[in-house]
C-alpha beads as a LAMMPS data file, in Angstrom:
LAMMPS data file: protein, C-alpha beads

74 atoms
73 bonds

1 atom types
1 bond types

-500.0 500.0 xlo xhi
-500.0 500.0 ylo yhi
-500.0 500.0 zlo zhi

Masses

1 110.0

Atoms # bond

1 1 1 0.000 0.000 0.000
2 1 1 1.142 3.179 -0.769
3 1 1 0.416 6.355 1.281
4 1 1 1.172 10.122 0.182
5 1 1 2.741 12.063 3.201
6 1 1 4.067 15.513 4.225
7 1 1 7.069 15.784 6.661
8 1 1 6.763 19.278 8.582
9 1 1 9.646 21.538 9.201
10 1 1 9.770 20.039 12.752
11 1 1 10.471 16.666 11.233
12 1 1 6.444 15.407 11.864
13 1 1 5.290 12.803 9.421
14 1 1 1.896 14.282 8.552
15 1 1 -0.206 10.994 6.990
16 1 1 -4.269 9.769 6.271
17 1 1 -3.534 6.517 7.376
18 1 1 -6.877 4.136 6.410
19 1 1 -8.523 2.463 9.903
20 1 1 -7.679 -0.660 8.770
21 1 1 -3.874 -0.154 10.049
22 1 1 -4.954 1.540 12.802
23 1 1 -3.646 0.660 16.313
24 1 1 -0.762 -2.100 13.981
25 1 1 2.561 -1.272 13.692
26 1 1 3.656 -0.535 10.176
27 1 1 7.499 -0.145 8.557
28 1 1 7.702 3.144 6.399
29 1 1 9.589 3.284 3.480
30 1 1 10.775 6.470 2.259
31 1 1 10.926 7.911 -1.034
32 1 1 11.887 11.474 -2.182
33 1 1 9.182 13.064 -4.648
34 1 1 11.180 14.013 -6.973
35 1 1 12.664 10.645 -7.400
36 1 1 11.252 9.388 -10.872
37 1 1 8.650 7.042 -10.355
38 1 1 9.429 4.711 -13.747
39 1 1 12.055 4.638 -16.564
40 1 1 9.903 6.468 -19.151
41 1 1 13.334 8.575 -19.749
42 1 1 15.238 5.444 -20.243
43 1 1 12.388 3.680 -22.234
44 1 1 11.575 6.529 -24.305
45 1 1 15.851 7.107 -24.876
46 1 1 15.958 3.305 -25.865
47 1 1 13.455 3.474 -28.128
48 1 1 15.106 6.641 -30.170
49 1 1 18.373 4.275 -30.656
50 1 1 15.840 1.738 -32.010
51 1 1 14.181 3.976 -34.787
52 1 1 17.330 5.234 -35.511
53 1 1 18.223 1.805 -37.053
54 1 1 15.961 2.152 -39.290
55 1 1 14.656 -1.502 -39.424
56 1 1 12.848 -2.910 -42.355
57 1 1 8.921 -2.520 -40.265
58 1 1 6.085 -4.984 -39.939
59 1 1 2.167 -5.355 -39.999
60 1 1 0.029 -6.320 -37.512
61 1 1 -0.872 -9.465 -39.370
62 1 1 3.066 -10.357 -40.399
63 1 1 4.340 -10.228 -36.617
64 1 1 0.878 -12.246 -35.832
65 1 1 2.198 -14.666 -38.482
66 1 1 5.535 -14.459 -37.651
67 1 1 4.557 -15.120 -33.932
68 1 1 2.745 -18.730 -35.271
69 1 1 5.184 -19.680 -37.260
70 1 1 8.211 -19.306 -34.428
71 1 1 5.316 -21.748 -32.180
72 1 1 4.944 -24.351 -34.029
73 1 1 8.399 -24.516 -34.428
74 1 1 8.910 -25.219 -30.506

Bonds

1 1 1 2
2 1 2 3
3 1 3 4
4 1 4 5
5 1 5 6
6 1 6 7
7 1 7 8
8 1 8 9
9 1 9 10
10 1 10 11
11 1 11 12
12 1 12 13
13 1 13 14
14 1 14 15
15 1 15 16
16 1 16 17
17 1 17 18
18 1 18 19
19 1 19 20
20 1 20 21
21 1 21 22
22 1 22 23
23 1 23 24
24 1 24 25
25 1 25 26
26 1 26 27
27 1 27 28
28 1 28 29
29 1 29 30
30 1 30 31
31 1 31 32
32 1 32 33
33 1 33 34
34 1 34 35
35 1 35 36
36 1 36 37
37 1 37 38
38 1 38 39
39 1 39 40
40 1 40 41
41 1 41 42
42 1 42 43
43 1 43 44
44 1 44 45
45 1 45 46
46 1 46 47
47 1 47 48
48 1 48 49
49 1 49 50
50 1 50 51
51 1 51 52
52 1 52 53
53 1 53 54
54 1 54 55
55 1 55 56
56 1 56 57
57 1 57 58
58 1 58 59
59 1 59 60
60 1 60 61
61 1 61 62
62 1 62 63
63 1 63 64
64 1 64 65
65 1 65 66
66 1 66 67
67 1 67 68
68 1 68 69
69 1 69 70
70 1 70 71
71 1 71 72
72 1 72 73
73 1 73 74
């Protein structure tokens, strides 16, 4: 479960915790907002080197042939 929090200038962790985990003990995990929260920079970069090969591109129904063909083979 993830919970959004706000840490006050005094240190406080300010949460809404749900009253299901009330009165349990719980181990917090910390993570800095601006941390990025996937790869999309790395994906995205990846994916630039990829068109940049210029590769020879496929249909919908040659990969779904393709895809059969590399099956039955198995």
């Amino acid at each position: 479960m993830l919970l959004n929090a706000n840490i006050s200038e005094d240190g406080t962790l300010v949460a809404k915790i749900p009253p299901s985990l009330w009165g349990k003990k719980v181990i917090i995990s910390i993570t800095s907002e601006t941390q990025e929260e996937s790869n999309w920079e790395n994906i995205s970069n990846a994916l630039k080197k990829v068109d940049s090969l210029n590769l020879p591109s496929k249909s919908y129904d040659e990969i779904i042939t393709n895809l059969r063909a590399f099956r039955e083979t198995e």
